[in-house]
C-alpha positions as CSV (number, residue, x, y, z in Angstrom):
1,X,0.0,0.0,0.0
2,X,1.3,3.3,-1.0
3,X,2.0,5.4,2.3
4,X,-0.5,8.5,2.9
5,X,1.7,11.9,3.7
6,X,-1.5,13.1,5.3
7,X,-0.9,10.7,8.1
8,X,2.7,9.7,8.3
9,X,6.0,12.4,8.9
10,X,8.5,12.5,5.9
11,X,11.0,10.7,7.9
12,X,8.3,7.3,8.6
13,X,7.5,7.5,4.3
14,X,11.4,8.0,4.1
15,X,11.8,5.2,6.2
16,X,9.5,2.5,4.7
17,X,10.9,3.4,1.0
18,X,14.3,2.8,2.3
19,X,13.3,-0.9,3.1
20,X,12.7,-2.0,-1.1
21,X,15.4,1.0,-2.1
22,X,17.7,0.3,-5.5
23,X,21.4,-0.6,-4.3
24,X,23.8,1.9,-5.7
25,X,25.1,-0.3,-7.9
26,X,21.7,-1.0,-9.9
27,X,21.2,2.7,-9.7
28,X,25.0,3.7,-11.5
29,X,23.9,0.2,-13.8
30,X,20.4,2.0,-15.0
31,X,22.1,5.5,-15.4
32,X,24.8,4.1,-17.9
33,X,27.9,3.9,-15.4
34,X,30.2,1.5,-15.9
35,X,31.5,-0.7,-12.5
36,X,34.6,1.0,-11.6
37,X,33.2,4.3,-12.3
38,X,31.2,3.6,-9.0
39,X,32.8,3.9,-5.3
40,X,31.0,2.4,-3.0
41,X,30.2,4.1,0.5
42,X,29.2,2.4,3.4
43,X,25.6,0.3,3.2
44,X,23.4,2.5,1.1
45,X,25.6,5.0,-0.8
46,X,27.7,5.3,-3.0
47,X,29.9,8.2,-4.9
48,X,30.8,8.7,-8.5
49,X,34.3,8.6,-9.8
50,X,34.1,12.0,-11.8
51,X,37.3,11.8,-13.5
52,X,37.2,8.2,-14.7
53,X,33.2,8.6,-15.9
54,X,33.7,12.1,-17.5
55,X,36.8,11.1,-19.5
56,X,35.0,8.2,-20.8
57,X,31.5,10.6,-21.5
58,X,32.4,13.5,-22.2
59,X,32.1,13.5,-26.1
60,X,28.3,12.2,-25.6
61,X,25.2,14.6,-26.6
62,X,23.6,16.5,-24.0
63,X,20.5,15.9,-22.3
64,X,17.9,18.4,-21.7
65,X,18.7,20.7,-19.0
66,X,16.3,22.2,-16.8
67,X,16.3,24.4,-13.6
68,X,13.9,24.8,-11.1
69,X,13.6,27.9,-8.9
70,X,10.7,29.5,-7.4
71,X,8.9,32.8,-6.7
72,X,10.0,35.3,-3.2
73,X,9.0,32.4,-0.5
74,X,7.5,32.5,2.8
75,X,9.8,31.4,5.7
76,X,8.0,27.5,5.4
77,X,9.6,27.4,2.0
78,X,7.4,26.4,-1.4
79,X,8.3,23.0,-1.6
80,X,11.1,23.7,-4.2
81,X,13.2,20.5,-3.9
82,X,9.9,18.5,-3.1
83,X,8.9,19.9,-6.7
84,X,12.7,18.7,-8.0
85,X,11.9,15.4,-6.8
86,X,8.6,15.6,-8.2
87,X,9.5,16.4,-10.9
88,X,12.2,13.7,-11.4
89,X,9.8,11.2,-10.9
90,X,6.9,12.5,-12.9
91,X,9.5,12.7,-15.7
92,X,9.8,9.1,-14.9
93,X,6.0,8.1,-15.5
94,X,6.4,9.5,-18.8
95,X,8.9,7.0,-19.5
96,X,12.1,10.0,-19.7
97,X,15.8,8.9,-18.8
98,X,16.1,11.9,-16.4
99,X,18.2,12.3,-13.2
100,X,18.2,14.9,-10.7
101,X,20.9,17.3,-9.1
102,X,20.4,19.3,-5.6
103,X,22.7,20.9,-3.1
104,X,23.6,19.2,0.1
105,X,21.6,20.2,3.0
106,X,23.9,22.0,6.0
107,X,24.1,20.6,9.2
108,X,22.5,24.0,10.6
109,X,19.7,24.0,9.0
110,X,18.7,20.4,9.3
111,X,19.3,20.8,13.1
112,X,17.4,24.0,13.5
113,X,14.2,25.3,11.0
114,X,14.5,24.5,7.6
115,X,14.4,20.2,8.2
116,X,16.5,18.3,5.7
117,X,15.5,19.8,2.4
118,X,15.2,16.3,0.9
119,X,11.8,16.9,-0.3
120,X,8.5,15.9,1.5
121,X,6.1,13.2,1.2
122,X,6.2,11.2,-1.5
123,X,8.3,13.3,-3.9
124,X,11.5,12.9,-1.8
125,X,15.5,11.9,-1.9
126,X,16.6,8.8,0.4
127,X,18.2,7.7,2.2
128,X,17.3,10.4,4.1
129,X,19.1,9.9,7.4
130,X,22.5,9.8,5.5
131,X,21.1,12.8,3.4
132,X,20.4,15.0,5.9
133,X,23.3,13.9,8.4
134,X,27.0,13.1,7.4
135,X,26.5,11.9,4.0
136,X,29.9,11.0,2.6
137,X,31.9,13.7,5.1
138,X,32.0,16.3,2.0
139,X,31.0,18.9,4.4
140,X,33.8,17.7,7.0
141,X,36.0,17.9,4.5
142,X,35.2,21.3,3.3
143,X,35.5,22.8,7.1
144,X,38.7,21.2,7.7
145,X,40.1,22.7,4.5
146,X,39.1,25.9,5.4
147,X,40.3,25.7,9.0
148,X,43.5,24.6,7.8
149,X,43.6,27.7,6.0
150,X,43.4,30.1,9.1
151,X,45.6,27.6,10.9
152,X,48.3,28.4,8.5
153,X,47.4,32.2,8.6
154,X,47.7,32.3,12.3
155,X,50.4,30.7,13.0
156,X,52.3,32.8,9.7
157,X,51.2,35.8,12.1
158,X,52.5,34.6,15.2
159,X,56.1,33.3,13.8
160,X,56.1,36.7,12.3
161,X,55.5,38.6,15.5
162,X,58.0,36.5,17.6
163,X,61.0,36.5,14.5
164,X,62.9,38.8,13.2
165,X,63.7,38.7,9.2
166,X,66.7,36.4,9.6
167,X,65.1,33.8,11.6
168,X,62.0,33.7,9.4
169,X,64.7,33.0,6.7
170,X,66.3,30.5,8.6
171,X,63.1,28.7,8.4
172,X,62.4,29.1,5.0
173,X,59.9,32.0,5.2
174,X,59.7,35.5,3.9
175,X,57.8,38.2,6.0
176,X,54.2,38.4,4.5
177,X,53.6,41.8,7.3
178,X,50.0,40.7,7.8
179,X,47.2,43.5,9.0
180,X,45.6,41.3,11.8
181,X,42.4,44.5,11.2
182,X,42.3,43.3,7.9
183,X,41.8,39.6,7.8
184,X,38.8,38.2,5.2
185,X,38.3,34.8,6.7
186,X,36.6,33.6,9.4
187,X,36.7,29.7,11.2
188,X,34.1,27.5,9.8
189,X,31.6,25.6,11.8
190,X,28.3,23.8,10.1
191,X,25.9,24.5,12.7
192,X,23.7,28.3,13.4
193,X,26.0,29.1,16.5
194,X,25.2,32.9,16.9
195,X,27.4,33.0,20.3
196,X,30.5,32.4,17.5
197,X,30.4,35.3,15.6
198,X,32.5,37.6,17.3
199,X,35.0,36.3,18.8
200,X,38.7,37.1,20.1
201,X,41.5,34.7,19.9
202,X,45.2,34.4,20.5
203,X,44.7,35.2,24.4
204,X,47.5,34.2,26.6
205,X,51.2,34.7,25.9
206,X,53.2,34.7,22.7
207,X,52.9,31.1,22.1
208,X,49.3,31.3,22.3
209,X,48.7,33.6,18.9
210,X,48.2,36.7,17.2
211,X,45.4,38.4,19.8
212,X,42.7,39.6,17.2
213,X,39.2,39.9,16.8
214,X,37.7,37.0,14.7
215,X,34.7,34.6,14.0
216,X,33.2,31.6,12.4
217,X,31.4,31.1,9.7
218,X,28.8,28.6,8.7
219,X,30.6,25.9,6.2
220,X,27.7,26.2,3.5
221,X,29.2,30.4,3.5
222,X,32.7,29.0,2.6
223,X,34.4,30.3,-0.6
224,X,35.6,26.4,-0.4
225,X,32.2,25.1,-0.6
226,X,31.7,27.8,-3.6
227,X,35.0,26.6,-5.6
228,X,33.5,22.9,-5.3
229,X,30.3,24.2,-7.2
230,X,31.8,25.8,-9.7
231,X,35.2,23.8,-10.3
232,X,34.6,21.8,-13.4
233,X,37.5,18.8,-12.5
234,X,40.3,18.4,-9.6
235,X,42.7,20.8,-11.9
236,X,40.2,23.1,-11.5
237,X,39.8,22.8,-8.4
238,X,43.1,23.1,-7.4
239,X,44.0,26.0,-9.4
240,X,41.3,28.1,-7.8
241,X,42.4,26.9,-3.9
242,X,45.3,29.3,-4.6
243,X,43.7,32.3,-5.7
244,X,41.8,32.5,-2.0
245,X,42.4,35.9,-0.5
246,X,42.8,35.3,3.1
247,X,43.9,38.8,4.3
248,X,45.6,41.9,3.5
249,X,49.3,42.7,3.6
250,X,49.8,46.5,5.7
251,X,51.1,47.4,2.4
252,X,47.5,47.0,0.9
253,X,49.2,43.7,-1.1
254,X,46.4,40.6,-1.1
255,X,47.4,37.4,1.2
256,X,45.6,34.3,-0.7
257,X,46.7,30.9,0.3
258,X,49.1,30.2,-2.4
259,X,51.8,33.3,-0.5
260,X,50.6,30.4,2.5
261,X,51.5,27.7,1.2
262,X,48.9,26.2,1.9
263,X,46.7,25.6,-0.9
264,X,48.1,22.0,-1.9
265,X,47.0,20.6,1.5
266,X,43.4,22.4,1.1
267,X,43.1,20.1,-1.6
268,X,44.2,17.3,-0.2
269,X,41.3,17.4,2.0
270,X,39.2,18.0,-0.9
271,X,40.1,14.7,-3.4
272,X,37.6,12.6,-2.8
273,X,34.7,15.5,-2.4
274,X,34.8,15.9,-5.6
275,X,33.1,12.9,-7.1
276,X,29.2,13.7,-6.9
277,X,27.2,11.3,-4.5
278,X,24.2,9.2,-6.4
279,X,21.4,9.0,-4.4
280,X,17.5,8.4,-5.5
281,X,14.0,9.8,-5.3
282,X,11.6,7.6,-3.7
283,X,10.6,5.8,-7.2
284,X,14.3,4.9,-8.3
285,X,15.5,7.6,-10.0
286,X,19.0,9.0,-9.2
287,X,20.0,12.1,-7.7
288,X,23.3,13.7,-7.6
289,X,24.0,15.0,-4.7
290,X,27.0,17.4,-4.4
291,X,27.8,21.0,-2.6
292,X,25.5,23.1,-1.1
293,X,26.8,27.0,-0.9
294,X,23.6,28.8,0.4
295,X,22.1,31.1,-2.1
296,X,21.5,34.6,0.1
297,X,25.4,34.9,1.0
298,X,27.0,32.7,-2.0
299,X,26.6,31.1,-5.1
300,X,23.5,28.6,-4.2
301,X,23.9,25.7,-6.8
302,X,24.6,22.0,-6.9
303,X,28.0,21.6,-8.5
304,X,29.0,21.8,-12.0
305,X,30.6,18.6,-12.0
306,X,27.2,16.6,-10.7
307,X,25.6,18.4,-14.0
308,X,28.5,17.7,-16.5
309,X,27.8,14.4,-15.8
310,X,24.2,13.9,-15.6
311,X,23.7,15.9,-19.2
312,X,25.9,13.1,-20.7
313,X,23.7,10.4,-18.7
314,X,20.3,11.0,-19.8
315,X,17.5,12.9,-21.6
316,X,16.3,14.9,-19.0
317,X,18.6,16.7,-16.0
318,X,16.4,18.8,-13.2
319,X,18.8,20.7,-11.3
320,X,17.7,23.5,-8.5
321,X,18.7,27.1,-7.8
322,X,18.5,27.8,-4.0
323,X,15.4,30.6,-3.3
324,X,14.3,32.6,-5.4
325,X,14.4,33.3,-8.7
326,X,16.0,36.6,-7.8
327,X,18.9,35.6,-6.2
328,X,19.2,31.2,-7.0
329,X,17.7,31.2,-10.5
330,X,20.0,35.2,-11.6
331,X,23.1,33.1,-9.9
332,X,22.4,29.7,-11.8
333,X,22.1,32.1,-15.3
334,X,25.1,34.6,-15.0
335,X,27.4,32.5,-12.8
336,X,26.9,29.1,-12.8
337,X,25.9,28.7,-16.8
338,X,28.7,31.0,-17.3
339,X,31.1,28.6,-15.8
340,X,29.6,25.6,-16.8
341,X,29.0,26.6,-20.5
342,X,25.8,25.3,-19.9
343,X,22.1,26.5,-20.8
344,X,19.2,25.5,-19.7
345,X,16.4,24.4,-22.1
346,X,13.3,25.8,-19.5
347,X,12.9,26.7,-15.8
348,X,10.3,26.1,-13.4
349,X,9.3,28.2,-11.3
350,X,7.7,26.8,-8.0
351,X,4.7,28.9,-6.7
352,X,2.1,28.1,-3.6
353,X,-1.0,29.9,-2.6
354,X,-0.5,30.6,0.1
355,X,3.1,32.4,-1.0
356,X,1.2,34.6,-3.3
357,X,-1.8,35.6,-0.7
358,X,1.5,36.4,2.2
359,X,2.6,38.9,-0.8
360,X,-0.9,39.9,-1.8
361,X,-1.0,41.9,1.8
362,X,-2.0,38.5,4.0
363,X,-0.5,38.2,7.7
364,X,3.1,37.5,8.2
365,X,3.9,33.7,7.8
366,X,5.6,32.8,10.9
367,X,7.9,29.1,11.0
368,X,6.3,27.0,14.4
369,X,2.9,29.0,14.4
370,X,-0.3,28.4,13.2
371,X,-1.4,30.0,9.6
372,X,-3.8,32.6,9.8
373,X,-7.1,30.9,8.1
374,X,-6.6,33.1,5.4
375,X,-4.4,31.3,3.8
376,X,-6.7,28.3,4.2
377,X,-9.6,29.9,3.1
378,X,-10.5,31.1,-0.7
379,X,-9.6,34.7,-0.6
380,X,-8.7,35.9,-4.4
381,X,-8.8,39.6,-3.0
382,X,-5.3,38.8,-1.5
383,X,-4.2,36.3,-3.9
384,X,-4.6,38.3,-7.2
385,X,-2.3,41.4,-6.0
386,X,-0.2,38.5,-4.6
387,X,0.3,37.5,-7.9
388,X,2.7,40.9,-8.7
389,X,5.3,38.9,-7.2
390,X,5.1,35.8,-9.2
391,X,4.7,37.9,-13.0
392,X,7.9,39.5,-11.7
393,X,9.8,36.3,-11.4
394,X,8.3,35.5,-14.8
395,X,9.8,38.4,-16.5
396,X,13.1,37.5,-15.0
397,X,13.4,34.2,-16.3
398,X,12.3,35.4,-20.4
399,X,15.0,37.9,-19.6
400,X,17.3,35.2,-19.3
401,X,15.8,33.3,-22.8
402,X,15.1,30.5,-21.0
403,X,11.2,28.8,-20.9
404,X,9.2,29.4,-18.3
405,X,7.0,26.7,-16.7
406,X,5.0,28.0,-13.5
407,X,4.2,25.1,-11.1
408,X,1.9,25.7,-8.5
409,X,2.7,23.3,-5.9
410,X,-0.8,21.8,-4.3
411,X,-2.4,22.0,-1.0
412,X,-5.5,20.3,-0.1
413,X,-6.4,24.2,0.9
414,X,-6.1,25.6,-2.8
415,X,-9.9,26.5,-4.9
416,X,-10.5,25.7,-8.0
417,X,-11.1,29.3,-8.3
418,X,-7.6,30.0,-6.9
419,X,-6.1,27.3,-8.9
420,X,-7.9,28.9,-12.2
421,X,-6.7,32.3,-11.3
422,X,-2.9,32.0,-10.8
423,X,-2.8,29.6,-14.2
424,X,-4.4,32.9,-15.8
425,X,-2.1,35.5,-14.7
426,X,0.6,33.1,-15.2
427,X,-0.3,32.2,-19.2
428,X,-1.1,35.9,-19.3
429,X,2.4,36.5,-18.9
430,X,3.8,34.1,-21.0
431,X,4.9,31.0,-19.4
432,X,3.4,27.5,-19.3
433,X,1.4,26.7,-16.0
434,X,0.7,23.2,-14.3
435,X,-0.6,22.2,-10.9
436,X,1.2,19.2,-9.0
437,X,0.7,17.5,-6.7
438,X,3.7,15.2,-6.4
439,X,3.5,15.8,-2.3
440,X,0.6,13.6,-2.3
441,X,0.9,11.7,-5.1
442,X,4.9,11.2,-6.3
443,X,5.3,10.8,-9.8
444,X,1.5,10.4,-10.9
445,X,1.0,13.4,-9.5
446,X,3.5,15.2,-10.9
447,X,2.7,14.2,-14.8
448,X,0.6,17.3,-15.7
449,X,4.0,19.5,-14.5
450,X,6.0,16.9,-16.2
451,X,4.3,17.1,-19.8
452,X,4.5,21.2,-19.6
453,X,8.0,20.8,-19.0
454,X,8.8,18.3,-21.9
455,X,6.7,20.9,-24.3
456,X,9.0,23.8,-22.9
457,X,12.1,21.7,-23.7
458,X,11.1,21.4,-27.4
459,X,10.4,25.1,-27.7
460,X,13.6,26.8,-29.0
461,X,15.4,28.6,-26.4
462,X,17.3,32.2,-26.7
463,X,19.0,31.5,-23.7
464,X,21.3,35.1,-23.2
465,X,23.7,36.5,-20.0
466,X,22.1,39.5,-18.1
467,X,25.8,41.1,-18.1
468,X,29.2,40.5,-20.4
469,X,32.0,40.6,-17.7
470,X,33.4,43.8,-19.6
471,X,30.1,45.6,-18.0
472,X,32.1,47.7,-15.0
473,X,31.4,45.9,-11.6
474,X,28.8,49.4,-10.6
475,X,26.6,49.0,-13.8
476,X,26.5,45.2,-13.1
477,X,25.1,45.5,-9.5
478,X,22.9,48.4,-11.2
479,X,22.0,46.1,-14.1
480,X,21.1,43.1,-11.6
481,X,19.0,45.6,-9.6
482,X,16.8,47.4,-11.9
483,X,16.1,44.4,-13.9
484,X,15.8,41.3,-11.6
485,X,14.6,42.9,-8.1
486,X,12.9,46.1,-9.5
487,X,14.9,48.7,-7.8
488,X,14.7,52.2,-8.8
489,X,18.1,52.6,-8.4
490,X,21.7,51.9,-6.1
491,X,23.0,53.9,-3.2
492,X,26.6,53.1,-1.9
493,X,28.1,53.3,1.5
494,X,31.4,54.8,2.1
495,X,33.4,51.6,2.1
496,X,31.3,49.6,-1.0
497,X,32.2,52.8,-3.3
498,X,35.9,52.7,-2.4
499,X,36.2,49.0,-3.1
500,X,34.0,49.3,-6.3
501,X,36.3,52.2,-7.5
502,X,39.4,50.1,-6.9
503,X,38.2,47.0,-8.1
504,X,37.2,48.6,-11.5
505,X,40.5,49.6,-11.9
506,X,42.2,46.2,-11.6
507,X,41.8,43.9,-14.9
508,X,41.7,40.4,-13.2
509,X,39.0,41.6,-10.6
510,X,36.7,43.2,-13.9
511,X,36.8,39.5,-15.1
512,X,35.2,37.6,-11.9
513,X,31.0,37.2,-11.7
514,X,29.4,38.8,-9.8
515,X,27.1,37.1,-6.6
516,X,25.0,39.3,-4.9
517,X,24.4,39.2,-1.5
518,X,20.7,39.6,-0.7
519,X,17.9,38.5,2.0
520,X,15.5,35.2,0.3
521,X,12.3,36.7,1.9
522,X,11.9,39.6,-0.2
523,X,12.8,41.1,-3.8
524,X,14.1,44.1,-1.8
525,X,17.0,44.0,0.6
526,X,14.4,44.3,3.3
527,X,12.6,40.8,4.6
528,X,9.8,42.6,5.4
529,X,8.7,44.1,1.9
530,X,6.2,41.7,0.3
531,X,4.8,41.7,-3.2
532,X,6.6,43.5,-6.4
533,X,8.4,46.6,-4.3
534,X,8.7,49.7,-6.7
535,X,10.9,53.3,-6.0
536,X,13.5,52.0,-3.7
537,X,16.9,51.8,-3.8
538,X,19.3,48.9,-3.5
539,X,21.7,49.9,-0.5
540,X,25.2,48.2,-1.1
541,X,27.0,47.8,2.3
542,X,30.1,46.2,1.2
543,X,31.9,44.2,-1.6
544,X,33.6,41.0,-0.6
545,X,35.6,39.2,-2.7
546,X,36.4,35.7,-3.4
547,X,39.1,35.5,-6.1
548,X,39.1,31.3,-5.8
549,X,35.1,30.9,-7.1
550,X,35.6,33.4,-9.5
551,X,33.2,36.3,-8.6
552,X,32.9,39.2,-6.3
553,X,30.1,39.5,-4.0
554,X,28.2,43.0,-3.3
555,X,26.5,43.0,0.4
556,X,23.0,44.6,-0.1
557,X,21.5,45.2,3.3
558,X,22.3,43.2,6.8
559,X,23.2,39.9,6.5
560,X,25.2,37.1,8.4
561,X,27.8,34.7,7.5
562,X,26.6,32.2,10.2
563,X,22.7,31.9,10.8
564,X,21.6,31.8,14.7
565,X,19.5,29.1,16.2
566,X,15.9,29.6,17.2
567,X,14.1,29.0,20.3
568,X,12.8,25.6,18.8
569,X,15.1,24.2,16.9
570,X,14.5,20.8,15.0
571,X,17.3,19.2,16.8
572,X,14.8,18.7,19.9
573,X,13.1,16.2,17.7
574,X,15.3,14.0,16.7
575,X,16.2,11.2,18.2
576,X,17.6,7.4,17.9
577,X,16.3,3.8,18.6
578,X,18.7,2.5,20.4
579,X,17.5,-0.7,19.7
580,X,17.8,-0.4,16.0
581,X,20.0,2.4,15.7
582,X,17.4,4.0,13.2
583,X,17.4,8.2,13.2
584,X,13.8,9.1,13.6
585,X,12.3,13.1,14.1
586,X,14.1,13.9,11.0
587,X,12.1,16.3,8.7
């Protein structure tokens, strides 16, 4: 009997797939992987060898590529990797070779709101315990390489401040003359630990450190984590764990971790991270699962090297941009295609009703309480304003060339009437429209959204960058802002226009992306603006940059490296049977 998400938690329908699951090896065997392209991991997963299976695919035709993002959210999310998996499956029904790609979730999340980000009900990816905890230590990888990092940089600083020139010589070391005030990186930890970021270390006496201020960071924020998305091989890779800026010399002069020597061992750590874990939706079919950079403070994609290889697999690939369309889906088109070199033949773009009422003026959505009945309740007076926010999205993705399929992802709550009007809005505006209901129903219920997306795929496709990287950094971030969030304009503090002015000036800077840093919860800067925001202006804070992934990052508004834990965080839930050893409370 097919399980009933109405009366079971994701982690009990999770569970009871898991017991009839594919083993990896059938799964690698049905996608077209040969034996020892395969690397078994532990009971239930297992990791592809990227090197050995692209050299032998990599002159194979292409797949169909597609991308699913979704409209401004509420704080419960849309469902937007529940519609991935959805997706992958309802693909499936029709009888497609397709696969799916999505990031890996981050401890602090999974341990305090979000859940897992597997998916939910029966449109999910298992095994979900290993999914949403460990995996194959890619994370653990990522935050010792980056900790070794600032290990080497601290410990540079303190020989430094206890040597004089001929000693450090002695030793084999030249006097980098570090500005402790002006260090970029911060320790990585992958949990929401608030109380971590501000911090001062080196306390004690000389042999003790450097004392500075410092901080952590959450591992998802790493420019590591980003350089795995975007590297397309090891060589890659490796080139760009040397271009890492880790501080500034008190001569101005850039510290990256090459002048640390360091940047060999970073990869080290990083070897076996990048082959892309195959996992599977609930109905069989695999999922890549590889990186996870959040989307609001980096890059927000599943890696490049999971997608190089699934294009060459099969006929369909559905990969997902974190949040919104505004900042996941403008980051998948002018960063991650651009670095990939590929383009995606349509994106969907995930929309609820309830979403669309929150923006259409309804009471804030608010994660642990209950929904005001408005959103459970017909009420086309909010959701038709509401719908602003989802025509804006729209116009984004044509921008880009691309298709657009709207999916409005069901809830027993949505009208006919409500259904009928965000279908005519959406067609209105020129993109394709299905309802799905792959929550309830996995695959079968996913075959209307999976048929619009097939038609999408065999409409030609114009597919076209935003910005050419000889656009000057100010006109990008002005570009970016006008047309993708509908701001009026961009104001600068004192700090973002110096670095802008300097970084315009230098040539290898003017050639890096550019990854905006913005709050998910509105199309503004400002999480509380609903809706389709018009006459405001974009306030840029700061300009980081991250020479390793290739891009530069502009810091609109106030936002953290390192998320803070709520008063009810998920982890209270989960638990083990000790008898079986079986993680339950997962969600």
């Amino acid at each position: 009997m097919k399980p009933d998400p109405r009366k079971m938690r994701d982690w009990q329908i999770a569970e009871a797939a898991e017991q009839t699951m594919k083993s990896g090896e059938r799964i690698a065997s049905e996608l077209g992987l040969k034996k020892e392209e395969l690397i078994p991991f532990g009971r239930r997963l297992a990791r592809v060898d990227f090197q050995k299976a692209i050299e032998r695919l990599r002159n194979r035709p292409r797949g169909k590529y597609i991308d699913v993002t979704a409209i401004t959210p509420t704080p419960l999310g849309e469902g937007k990797t529940t519609t991935s998996m959805g997706l992958v499956e309802g693909l499936g029904k029709l009888g497609k070779r397709v696969a799916g790609a999505i990031r890996q979730p981050s401890g602090g999340p999974t341990h305090n709101i979000k859940g897992s980000a597997a998916g939910g009900g029966l449109a999910q990816c298992i095994p979900l315990t290993e999914f949403s905890i460990r995996l194959t230590g890619d994370i653990d990888s990522i935050t010792n390489a980056h900790n070794l990092a600032m290990v080497a940089l601290t410990s540079r600083m303190q020989h430094e401040a206890n040597h004089d020139d001929a000693r450090l010589k002695k030793i084999g070391l030249k006097r980098l003359d570090i500005d402790q005030k002006r260090v970029q990186m911060k320790w990585a930890i992958d949990f929401c630990a608030q109380a971590l970021r501000n911090i001062t270390i080196g306390k004690g006496g000389k042999m003790d450190g450097v004392e500075m201020d410092s901080g952590f960071q959450i591992t998802a924020s790493s420019e590591i984590m980003a350089i795995l998305a975007v590297s397309k091989d090891l060589e890659d890779l490796r080139a760009r764990m040397g271009r890492i800026v880790v501080a500034y010399a008190k001569n101005g002069r850039e510290i990256t971790t090459r002048d640390l020597a360091v940047d060999g061992a970073m990869t080290a750590w990083m070897v076996e991270a990048i082959n892309p874990n195959l996992l599977q939706t609930i109905e069989g079919q695999p999922v890549f699962v590889h990186a996870g950079p959040f989307a609001n403070i980096a890059v927000g994609q599943s890696s490049i090297m999971a997608d190089e290889l699934a294009t060459r697999l099969v006929d369909y690939h559905v990969t997902e941009s974190g949040f919104g369309a505004d900042i996941g889906f403008e980051k998948f088109w002018n960063l991650k295609c651009r670095f990939s070199g590929l383009k995606p033949n349509a994106v969907v773009l995930v929309a609820t009703i309830r979403a669309l009422k929150m923006h259409g003026g309804g009471p804030k959505v608010r994660p642990g309480i209950p929904l005001d009945e408005v959103y459970t309740k017909e009420n086309l007076k909010l959701l038709e304003p509401g719908c602003e926010n989802m025509t804006a999205h729209i116009e984004t993705l044509k921008k880009s060339g691309a298709r657009p399929v709207v999916c409005i992802n069901g809830f027993h709550t949505d009208t006919k009437a409500e259904v009928a009007l965000v279908k005519k809005i959406a067609e209105a505006n020129g993109a394709l429209c299905a309802v799905s209901d792959h929550w309830l129903n996995g695959g079968e219920g996913a075959r209307e959204l999976a048929e619009a997306v097939v038609a999408a795929c065999d409409e030609k496709s114009n597919f076209k960058f935003l910005y050419e990287l000889d656009m000057p950094l100010r006109q990008r971030i002005e570009r970016i802002a006008r047309e993708v969030y509908g701001a009026a304009g961009v104001t600068y503090s004192d700090v973002a226009k110096e670095k802008a002015e300097r970084f315009e000036k230098d040539p290898a800077v003017q050639k890096l992306g550019t990854c905006m840093v913005k709050t998910h919860l509105s199309l503004s800067h400002d999480p509380d603006i609903k809706g389709r925001p018009k006459g405001w202006d974009l306030p840029i804070s700061d300009i980081l940059i991250y020479k390793g992934a290739g891009f530069v990052a502009p810091v609109a508004g106030a936002i953290k490296l390192i998320p803070g834990t709520c008063s009810d965080p998920a982890f209270r839930r989960i638990d083990v049977d000790v008898k079986t050893g079986k993680v339950k409370g997962l969600f």
